[in-house]
Each structure stands twice: as C-alpha cells, then as structure tokens.
C-alpha positions, -999 to 999 in steps of 0.1 A, spaced: -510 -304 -29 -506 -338 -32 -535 -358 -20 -518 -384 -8 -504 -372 19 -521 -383 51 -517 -359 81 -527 -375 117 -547 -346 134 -539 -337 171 -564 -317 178 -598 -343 162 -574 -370 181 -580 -351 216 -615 -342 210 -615 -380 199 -604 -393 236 -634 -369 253 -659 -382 228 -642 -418 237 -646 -412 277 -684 -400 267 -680 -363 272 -672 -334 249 -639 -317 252 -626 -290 269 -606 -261 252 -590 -231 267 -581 -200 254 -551 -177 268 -532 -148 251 -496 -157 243 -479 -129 261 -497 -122 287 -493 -111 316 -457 -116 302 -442 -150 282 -430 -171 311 -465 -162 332 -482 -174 298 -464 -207 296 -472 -217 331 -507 -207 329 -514 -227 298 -495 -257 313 -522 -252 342 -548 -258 319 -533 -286 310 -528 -301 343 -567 -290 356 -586 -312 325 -582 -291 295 -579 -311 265 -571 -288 243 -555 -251 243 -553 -223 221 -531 -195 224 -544 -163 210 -517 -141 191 -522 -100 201 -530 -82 173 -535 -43 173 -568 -45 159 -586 -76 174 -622 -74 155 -635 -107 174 -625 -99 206 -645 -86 235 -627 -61 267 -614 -83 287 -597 -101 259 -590 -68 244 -571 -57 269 -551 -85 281 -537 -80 246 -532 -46 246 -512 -53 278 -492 -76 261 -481 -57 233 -474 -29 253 -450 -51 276 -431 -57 241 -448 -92 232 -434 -100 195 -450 -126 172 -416 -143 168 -423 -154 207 -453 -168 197 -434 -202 189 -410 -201 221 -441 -197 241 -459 -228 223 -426 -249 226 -425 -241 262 -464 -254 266 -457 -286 246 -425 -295 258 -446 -299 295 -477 -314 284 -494 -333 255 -525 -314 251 -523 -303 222 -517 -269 212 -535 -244 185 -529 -207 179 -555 -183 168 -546 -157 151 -559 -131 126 -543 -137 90 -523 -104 87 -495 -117 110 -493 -148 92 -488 -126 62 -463 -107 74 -438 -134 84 -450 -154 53 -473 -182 53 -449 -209 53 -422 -195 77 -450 -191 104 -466 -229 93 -424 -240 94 -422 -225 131 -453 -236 146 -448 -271 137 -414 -273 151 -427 -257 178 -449 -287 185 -477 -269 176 -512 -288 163 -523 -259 138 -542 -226 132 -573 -211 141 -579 -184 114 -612 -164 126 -606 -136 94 -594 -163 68 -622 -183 49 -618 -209 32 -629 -191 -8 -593 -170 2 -573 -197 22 -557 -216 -7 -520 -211 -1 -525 -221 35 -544 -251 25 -509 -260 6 -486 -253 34 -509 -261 65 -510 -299 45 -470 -294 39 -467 -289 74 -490 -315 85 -516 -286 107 -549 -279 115 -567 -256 100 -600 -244 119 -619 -224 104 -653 -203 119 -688 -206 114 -714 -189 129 -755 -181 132 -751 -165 97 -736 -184 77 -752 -196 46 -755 -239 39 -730 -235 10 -703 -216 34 -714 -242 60 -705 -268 34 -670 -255 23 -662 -247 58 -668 -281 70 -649 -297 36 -622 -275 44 -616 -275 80 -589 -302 96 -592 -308 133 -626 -295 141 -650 -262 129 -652 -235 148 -688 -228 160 -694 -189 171 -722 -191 192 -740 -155 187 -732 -126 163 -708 -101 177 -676 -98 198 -662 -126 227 -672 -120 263 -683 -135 296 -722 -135 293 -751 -153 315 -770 -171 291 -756 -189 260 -770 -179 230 -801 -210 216 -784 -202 178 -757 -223 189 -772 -255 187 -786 -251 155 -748 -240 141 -739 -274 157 -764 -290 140 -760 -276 105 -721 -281 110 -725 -313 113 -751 -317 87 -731 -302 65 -701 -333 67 -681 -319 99 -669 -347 122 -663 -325 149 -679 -292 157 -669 -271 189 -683 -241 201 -669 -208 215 -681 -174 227 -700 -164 255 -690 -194 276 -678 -182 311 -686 -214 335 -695 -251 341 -734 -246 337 -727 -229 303 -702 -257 296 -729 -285 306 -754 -271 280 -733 -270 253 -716 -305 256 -750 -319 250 -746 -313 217 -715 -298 209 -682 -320 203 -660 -296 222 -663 -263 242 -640 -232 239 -634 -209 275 -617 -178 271 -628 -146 287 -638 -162 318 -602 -180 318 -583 -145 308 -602 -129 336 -589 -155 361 -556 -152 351 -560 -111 354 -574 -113 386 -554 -143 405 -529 -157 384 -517 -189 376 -536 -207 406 -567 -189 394 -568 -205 360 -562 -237 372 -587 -237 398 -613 -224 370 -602 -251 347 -609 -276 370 -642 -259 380 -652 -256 339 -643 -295 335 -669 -306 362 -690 -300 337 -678 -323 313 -683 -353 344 
C-alpha cells in the first residue's frame, strides 16, 4: 500500500457540502433489488432528487445479523425474485449515471469474499460507486481491503457502537475513509419512537477519538429523530422507515419521506 497515494473521498466531500450549508447530512438506505432492480434504481434516484445527500444500497444477504423485519424482509423478497450480487453494480451504475449523490454499498463481508475482494472493489468503482460499508468486517481483520479499497480509490466505513472499547474506537476512526459508522443502540435496525441517549456519547467519543466525520444510524424513522441527532452528529442514516415507504407506496412514497426527513436538516 503505497502511502502516497492520495484518494479524494465522495462520501466526507458530501457530508462536507451539509456541514458547509450548516446542517448535517442526510443518508438513505434502500435494498439493491428490491422490490425488483429497475423499482430500486428509481427509488434511490428519488432520494436523490428529495435532499438525500448520500445513499447506501444494502446488498441481501441470507443471513442479515444487523437487520431488523422490515429490512429483513424486503431482502428476503429480493432474493426470492432472483436478485444476484453481480446486479449489485448495474443497479449502482444506473443510480450514479442520474445523479451525483454519491453512492455506498453495505454489505456483510462474505459476498465480498465470494467474488474476491478486488473483483468486487474493480466493479464498484467502475460502477461509479464511492465505497463500502462493512458492518461484519473490523478493522484488526480488514487488511487486504485496506490494500485494494486504496487501489481502487473507496471508502471504507466501518461501525462503531455503545460498546465499543476507546482502543477499537481509536483504530476504527484511524482506519475508516469517508465517515464512521455510529450504531445508535445495541441490537438489530428498526423503526423505533425514541432514539437511543448512547448515541451521542458514540458521537462524541468517535470524534474524540480522531474521526472527522461521524454519522449515525439505527432507529431513525422521521424528521424529529433526524433533528436530534444532527445536533451533534455529522450525518444521519434512514432506512427502515424509508424501506417501509417504498413497501407500502412506492417510488412516490420514498421521495415524499425524503423530503419530509430533510426538513429536518432546515
């Protein structure tokens, strides 16, 4: 890894232009696939069109540890209508080839692995794709995608949360490009009333710890929710609530939400 090599982030330089127009940034999460690939396209491009500065594209996986039931089963539905990884990178191509927002994937590692770390890095960034969200890889166990995600010139984001000791909190931060991660509250994504007071603290510690940029996710379902965490957060992450308005109304539904979520970023 040659540390000369300087990569221009897309993601930090879009949570950059919120922090800029004196708000936090907006990021919204939708499963590639669903209901079906062009419905996932246009629904992400919504995003992009109702104030999302960011978006992140979840890749189904069989066995989704982080994931709460509506999440859960917009990707069970999406495997089951034949959703391949390989589509993964037409669906990202068709986002960014319609907007600038940038665009991140999350995935669990084990697909990465299976196509090989630097096919899936290759494809993504031809795809137009900013980088990868990795909420089962940390940092201790990343080291060939540190290589190829610099090779490649991608993010890598990596997770933090309530329990996570000042030394992981440190190498996270050191080894994060783009923003952290923040989890919000122990335990599996969903739609709840109340966001969880840990939050801020992870935010603060992040930061603390030598993160520029520090955006939080889980448990965030609408603009009051959004509000309290841009306070101190650098960027919020929406993704039940959104995956439920796309279940429930479509395309229309998401953007409307979106727009709804980014009042609270005014």
């Amino acid at each position: 890894m040659s540390a000369s090599v300087s990569h221009a982030s897309k993601s930090a330089a879009a949570i950059d232009r919120a922090r800029e127009a004196g708000r936090a940034a907006l990021i919204g999460y939708l499963p590639a696939g669903y209901p079906d690939v062009p419905t996932s396209i246009e629904a992400a491009v919504a995003l992009a069109e109702n104030g999302a500065d960011l978006i992140e594209i979840g890749v189904p996986y069989s066995d989704p540890v982080m994931d709460g039931p509506v999440i859960q089963d917009a990707t069970v539905a999406a495997l089951a209508n034949g959703f391949r990884v390989s589509q993964l990178f037409d669906i990202v191509a068709g986002i960014t080839a319609r907007t600038d927002v940038p665009v991140v994937v999350m995935t669990y590692w084990n697909p990465v692995m299976r196509m090989g770390v630097d096919e899936f890095a290759r494809r993504l960034a031809e795809a137009g794709g900013a980088g990868l969200i990795t909420p089962d890889l940390i940092p201790d166990e990343a080291a060939e995608w540190l290589e190829v995600s610099d090779r490649h010139g991608l993010d890598r984001i990596f997770l933090v949360a309530p329990s996570s000791s000042n030394e992981r909190l440190h190498r996270t931060a050191g080894a994060s490009r783009g923003f952290v991660y923040a989890v919000s509250l122990m335990g599996v994504t969903g739609a709840r009333t109340a966001v969880s007071s840990a939050a801020r603290q992870v935010v603060a510690d992040t930061h603390a710890a030598g993160a520029a940029r520090v955006c939080v996710g889980l448990g965030v379902s609408n603009a009051s929710h959004v509000r309290e965490i841009a306070e101190y957060a650098d960027g919020v992450i929406v993704g039940t609530a959104l995956v439920a308005a796309l279940r429930d109304g479509g395309v229309d539904a998401v953007g409307n939400l979106a727009g709804e979520l980014r009042t609270g970023l005014a």
